[in-house]
C-alpha positions as CSV (number, residue, x, y, z in Angstrom):
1,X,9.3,-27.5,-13.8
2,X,11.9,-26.5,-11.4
3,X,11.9,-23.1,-10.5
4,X,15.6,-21.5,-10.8
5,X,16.6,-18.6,-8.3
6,X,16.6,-15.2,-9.3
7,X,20.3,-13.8,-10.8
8,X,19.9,-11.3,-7.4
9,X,19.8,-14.5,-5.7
10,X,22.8,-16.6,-7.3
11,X,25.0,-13.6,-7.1
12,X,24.9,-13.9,-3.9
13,X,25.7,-17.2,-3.2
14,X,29.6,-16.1,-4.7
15,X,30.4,-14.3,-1.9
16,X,30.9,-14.6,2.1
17,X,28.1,-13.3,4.7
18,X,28.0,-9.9,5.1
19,X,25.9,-7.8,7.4
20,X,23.8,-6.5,4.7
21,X,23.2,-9.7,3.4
22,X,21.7,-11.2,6.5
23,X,20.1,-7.8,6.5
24,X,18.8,-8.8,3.0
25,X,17.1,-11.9,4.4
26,X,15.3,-10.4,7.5
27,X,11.6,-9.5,8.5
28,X,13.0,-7.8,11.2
29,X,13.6,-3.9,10.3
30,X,16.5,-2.6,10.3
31,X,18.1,-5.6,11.9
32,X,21.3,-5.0,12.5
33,X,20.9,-1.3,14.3
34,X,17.5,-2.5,15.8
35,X,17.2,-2.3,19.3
36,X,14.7,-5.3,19.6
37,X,15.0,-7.7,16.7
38,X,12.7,-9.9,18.1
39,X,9.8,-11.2,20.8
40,X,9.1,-14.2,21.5
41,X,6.9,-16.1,24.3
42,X,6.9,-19.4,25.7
43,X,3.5,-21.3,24.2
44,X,3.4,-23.2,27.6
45,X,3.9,-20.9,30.2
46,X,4.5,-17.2,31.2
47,X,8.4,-16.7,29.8
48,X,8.7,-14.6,27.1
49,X,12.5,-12.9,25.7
50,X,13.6,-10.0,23.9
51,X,16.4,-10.4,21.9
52,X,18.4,-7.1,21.4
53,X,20.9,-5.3,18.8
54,X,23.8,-5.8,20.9
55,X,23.1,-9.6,21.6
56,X,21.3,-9.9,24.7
57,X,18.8,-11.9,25.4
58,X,16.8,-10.5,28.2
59,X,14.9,-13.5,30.1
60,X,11.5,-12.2,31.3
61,X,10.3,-15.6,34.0
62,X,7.4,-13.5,35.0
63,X,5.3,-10.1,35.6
64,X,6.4,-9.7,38.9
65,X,10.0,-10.9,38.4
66,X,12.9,-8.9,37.1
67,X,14.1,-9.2,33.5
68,X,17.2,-12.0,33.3
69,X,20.2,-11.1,30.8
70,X,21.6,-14.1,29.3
71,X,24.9,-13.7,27.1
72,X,26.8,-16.0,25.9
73,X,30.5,-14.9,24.0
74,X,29.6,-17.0,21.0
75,X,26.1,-15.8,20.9
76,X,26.9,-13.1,18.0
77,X,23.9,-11.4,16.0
78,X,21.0,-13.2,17.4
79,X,18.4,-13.3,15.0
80,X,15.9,-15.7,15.8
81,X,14.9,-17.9,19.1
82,X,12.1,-20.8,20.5
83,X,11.0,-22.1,23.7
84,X,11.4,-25.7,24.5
85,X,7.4,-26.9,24.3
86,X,7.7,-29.5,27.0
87,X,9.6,-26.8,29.0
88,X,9.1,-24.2,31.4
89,X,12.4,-22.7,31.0
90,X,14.6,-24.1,27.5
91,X,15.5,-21.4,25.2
92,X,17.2,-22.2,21.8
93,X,18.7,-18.9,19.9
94,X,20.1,-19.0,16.6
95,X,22.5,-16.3,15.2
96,X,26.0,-16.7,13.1
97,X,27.8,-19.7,13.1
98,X,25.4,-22.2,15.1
99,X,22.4,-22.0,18.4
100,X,22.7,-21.3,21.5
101,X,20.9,-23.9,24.3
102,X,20.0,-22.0,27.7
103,X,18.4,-24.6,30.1
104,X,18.3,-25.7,33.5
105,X,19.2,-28.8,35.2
106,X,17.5,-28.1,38.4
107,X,14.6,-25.6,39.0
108,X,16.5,-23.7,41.7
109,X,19.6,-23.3,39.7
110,X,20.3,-20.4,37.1
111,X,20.0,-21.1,33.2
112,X,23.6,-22.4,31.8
113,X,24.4,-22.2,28.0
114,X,25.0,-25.2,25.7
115,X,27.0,-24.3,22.5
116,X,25.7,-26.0,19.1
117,X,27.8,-25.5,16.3
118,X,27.1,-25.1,12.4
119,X,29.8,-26.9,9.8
120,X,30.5,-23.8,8.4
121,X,31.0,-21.4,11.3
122,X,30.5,-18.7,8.6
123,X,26.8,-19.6,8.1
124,X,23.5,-17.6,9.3
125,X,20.3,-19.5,11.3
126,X,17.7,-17.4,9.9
127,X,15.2,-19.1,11.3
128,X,14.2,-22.2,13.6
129,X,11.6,-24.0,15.2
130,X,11.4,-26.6,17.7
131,X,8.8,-30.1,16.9
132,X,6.0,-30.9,18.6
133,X,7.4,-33.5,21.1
134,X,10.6,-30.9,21.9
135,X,13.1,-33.3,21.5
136,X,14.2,-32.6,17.8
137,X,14.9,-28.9,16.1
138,X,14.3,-27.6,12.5
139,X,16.6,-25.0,11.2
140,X,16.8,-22.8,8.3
141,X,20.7,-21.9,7.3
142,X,21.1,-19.1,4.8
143,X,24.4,-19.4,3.2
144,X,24.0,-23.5,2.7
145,X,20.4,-22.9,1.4
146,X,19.3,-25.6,3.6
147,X,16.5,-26.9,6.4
148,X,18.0,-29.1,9.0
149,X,16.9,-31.0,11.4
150,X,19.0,-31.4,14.6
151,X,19.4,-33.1,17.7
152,X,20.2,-30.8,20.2
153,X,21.5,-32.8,23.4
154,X,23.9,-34.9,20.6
155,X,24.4,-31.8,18.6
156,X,23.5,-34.0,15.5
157,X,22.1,-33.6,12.4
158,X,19.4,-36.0,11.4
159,X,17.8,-34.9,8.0
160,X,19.1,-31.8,5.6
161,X,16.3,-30.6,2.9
162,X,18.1,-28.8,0.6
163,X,16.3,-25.2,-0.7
164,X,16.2,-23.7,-4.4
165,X,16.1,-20.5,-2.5
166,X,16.8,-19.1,0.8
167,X,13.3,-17.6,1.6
168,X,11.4,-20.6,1.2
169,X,12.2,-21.3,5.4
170,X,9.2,-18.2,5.9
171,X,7.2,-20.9,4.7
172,X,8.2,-24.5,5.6
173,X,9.3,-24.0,8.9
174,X,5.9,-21.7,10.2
175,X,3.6,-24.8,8.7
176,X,0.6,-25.2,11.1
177,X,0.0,-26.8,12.8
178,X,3.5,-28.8,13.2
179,X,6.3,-28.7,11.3
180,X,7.1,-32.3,12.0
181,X,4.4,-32.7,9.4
182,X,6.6,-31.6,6.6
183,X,9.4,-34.1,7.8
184,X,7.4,-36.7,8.3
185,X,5.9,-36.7,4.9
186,X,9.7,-36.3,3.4
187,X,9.9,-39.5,4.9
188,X,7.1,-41.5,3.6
189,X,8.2,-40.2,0.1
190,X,11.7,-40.3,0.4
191,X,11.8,-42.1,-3.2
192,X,11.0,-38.6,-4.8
193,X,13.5,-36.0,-4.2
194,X,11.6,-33.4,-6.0
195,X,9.1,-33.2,-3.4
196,X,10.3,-29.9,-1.6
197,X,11.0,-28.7,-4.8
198,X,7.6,-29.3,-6.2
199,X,6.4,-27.6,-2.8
200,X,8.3,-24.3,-3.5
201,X,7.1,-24.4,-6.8
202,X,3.5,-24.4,-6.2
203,X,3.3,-22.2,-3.4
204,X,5.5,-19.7,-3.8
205,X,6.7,-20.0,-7.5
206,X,9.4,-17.7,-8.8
207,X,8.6,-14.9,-6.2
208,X,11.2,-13.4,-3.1
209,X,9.4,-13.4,-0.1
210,X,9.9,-11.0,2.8
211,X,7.5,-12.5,5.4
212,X,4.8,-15.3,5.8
213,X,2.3,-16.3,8.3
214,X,-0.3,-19.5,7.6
215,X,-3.5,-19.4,9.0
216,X,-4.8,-22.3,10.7
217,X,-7.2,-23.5,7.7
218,X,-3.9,-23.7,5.7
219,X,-4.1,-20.4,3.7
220,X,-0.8,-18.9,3.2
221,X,-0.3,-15.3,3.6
222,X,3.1,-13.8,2.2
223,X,4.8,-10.8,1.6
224,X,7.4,-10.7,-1.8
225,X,10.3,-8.3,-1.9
226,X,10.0,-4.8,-3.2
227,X,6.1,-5.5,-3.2
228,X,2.9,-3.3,-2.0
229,X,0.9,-6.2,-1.8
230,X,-0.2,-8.9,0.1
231,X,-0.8,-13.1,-1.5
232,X,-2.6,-15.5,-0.1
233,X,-2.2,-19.1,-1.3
234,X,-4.8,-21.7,-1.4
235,X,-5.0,-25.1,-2.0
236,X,-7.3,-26.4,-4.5
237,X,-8.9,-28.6,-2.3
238,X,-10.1,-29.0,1.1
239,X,-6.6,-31.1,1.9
240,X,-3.4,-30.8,3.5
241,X,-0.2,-29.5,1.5
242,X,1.8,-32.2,2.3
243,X,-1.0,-35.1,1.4
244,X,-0.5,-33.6,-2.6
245,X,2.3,-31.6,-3.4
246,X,1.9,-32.4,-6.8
247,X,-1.6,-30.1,-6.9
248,X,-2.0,-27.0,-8.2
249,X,-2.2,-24.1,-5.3
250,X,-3.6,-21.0,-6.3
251,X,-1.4,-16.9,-5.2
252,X,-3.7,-14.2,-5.0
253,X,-3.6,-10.7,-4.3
254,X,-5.2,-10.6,-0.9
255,X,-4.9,-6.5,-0.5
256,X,-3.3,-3.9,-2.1
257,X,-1.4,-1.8,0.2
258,X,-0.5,1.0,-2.6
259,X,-3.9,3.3,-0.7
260,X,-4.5,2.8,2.3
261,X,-7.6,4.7,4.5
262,X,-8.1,4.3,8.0
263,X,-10.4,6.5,9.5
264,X,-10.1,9.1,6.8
265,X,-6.4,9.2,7.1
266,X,-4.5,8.0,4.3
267,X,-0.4,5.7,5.1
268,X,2.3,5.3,3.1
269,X,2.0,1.4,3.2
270,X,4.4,0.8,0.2
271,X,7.2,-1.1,2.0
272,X,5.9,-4.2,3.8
273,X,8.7,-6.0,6.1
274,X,6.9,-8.3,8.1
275,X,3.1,-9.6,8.6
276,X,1.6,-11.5,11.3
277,X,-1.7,-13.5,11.8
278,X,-3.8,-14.3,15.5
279,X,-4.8,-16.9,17.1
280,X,-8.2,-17.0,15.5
281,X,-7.2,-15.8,11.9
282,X,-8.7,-12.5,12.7
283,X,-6.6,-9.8,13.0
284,X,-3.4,-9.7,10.5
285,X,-0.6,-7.2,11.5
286,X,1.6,-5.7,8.6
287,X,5.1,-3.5,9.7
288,X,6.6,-1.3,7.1
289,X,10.3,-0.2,6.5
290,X,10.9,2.6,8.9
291,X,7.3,3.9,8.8
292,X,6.0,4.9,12.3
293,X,2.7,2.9,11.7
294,X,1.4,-1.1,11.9
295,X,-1.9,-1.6,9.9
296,X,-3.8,-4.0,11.4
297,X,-6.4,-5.9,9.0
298,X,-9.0,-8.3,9.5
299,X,-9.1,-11.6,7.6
300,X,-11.5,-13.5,6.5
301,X,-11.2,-17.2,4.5
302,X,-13.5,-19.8,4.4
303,X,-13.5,-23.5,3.6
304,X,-12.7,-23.1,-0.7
305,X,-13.0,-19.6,-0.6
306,X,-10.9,-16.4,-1.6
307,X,-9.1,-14.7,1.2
308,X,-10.4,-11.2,2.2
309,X,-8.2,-8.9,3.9
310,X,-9.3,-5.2,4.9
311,X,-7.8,-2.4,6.8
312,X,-9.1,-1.9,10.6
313,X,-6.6,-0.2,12.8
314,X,-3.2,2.0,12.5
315,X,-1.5,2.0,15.3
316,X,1.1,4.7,15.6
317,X,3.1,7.0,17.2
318,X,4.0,10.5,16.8
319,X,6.1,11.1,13.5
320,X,8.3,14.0,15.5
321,X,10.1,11.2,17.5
322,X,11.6,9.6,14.1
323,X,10.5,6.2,15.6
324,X,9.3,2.8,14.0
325,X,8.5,-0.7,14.6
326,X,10.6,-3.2,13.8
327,X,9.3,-6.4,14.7
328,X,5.7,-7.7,16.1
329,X,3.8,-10.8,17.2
330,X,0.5,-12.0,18.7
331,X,0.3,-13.7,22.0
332,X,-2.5,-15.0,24.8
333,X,-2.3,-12.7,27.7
334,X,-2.9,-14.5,31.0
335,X,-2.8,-11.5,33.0
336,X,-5.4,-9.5,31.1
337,X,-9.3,-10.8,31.0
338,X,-11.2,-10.5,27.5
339,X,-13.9,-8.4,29.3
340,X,-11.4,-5.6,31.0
341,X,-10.1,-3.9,27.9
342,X,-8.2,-0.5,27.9
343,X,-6.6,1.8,25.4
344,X,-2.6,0.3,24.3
345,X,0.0,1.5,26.1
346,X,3.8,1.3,26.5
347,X,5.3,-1.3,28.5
348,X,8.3,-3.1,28.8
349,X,7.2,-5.7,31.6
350,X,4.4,-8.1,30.9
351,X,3.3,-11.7,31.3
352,X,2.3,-13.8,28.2
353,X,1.8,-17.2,26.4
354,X,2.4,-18.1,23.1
355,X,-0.2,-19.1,20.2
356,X,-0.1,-22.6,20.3
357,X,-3.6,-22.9,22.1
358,X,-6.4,-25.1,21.6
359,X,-8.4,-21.6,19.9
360,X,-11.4,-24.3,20.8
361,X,-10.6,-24.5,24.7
362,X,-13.6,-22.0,26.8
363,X,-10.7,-21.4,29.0
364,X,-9.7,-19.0,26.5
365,X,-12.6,-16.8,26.9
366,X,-11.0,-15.3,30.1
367,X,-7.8,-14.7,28.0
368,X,-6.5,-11.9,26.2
369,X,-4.9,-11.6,22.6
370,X,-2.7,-8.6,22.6
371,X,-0.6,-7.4,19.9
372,X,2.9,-6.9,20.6
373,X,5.2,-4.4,18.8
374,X,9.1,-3.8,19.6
375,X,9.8,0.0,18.8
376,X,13.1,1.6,17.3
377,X,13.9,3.2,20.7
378,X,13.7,-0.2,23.0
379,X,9.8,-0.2,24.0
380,X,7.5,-3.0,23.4
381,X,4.0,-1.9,23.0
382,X,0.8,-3.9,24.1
383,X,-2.3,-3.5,21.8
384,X,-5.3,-5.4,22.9
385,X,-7.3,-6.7,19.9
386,X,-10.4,-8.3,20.9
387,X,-13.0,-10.4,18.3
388,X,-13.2,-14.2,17.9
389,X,-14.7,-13.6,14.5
390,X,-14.5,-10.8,11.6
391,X,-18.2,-9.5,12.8
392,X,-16.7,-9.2,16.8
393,X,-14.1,-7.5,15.9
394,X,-16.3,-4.8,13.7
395,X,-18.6,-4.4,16.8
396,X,-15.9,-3.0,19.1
397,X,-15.3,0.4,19.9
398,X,-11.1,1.1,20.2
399,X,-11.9,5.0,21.1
């Protein structure tokens, strides 16, 4: 059975991009007024960018270096950006009408911008995410509806999976642990055509979804629009989601944010935008629509078993300051050792890598997972979380 989109949804596809409708289709809140739309760090070294309301991207190299602003005059309402894996330096930001390419030819030289195009310079890159090896690019567009998959230096398109709806890139393009995964089994079975659709199908079914995050057993947590609740999705078996599309996957409600208690203090928690997951599927991080909190919850799934969510932490600030979070993310701090752990604090300067860490490695004992929140008035926060497992976690003392 093919799932049609909702009438919301086709409706929409009648007319040109507007501002609210990109608006529409963002985890970021309030993105077009929002100061910091989005954080991103480089998962191989110590870059990490901020990409800002008025189209900056401001290029952190290191802690002790000075923040880099990189503009670019087609660069227009930048939405969503990656670092190059094999890289120390390539950034890729995607925005209306195509991505831009800042790289370096030389180490001693300044990054230079490479223009790539969409077909229809009218279209929004919602989304986008670079494959393993670095060398190819997966895309999400929201007015064609479409996943593509690009080669940058040739500014060519290799493969276009077309979507029933334009949410299902919150799930296909943040597969772990490689998107090229999803590709390369669209290959193998390129005699079926339905087998995306089958995909968005099973997982997702008829539901809008705001935000999604997989863990890295393959349970899929989501957020659907106009929701208090958070879904898991789980396989029936113990195999990977592109191995069977064709099998059954099973939504849950994972919590229900309509009460929420934290430390005898009640939240309104009735407007999820976004949610988040860490590097050790611990801690889950939940932002609402313009409330001045983030929930943080710990998760628990095992191998064939339901997922678990429960509240742990609010982090907030005072409600007199009319502030709120609009965008977060997890990252390894290499600055900051596991055993030197202080209250959160404000900062807008910091050094930090990306997820995509062997959570295995015992080099990551001396590490730090913080959380990281960009704030309506232009500050990021750092918020150390700490706890390999659920029972850590409980054991540590935040006051």
């Amino acid at each position: 059975m093919i799932v049609q989109p909702q009438i919301s949804q086709l409706m929409f596809w009648k007319h040109k991009l507007t501002v609210q409708n990109v608006t529409e289709f963002n985890e970021t809140c309030n993105w077009y007024k929002a100061t910091i739309r989005r954080i991103i760090f480089n998962p191989c070294g110590y870059e990490r960018v901020l990409l800002t309301g008025d189209d900056r991207v401001v290029y952190f190299y290191d802690k002790l270096m000075p923040a880099t602003t990189l503009r670019f005059y087609r660069q227009i309402n930048i939405n969503c950006g990656a670092f190059r894996p094999w890289s120390g330096h390539d950034l890729i930001v995607g925005g209306s009408g195509g991505m831009c390419l800042w790289h370096k030819s030389n180490v001693e030289l300044p990054l230079s911008a490479s223009w790539i195009g969409l077909k229809d310079r009218e279209d929004f890159v919602t989304d986008l995410q670079w494959l393993h090896g670095g060398h190819h690019l997966a895309c999400a567009l929201l007015n064609a509806r479409c996943i593509q998959l690009w080669q940058p230096e040739k500014r060519q398109v290799m493969l276009e999976i077309q979507m029933q709806c334009a949410d299902s890139y919150l799930w296909a393009l943040r597969f772990k642990p490689d998107i090229q995964e999803l590709f390369y089994h669209l290959k193998i079975d390129e005699e079926d055509f339905d087998s995306f659709s089958d995909w968005e199908t099973n997982i997702k079914g008829s539901k809008v979804l705001q935000s999604a995050c997989w863990s890295n057993r393959g349970h899929l947590l989501y957020l659907t629009r106009n929701c208090c609740k958070v879904f898991s999705c789980t396989p029936h078996a113990e195999h990977g989601i592109f191995l069977h599309p064709s099998d059954e996957w099973y939504s849950e409600t994972a919590l229900d944010l309509s009460f929420i208690e934290v430390d005898g203090q009640r939240y309104n928690c009735r407007h999820p935008q976004a949610i988040a997951i860490d590097l050790y599927d611990v801690h889950v991080a939940i932002v609402f629509n313009r409330q001045p909190h983030v929930l943080i919850c710990l998760h628990h799934a095992g191998f064939g078993c339901y997922v678990r969510m429960r509240p742990f932490r609010v982090i907030s600030c005072t409600p007199d300051f009319n502030l709120y979070p609009t965008c977060c993310t997890f990252a390894v701090d290499y600055a900051k050792y596991v055993s030197d752990y202080g209250d959160s604090h404000y900062c807008d300067d910091y050094a930090a890598c990306g997820d995509e860490i062997d959570i295995n490695d015992d080099h990551l004992r001396q590490l730090s997972i913080s959380l990281f929140i960009g704030w309506s008035s232009g500050y990021v926060q750092e918020v150390p979380v700490k706890g390999r497992t659920v029972k850590e976690a409980l054991s540590i003392n935040y006051r």
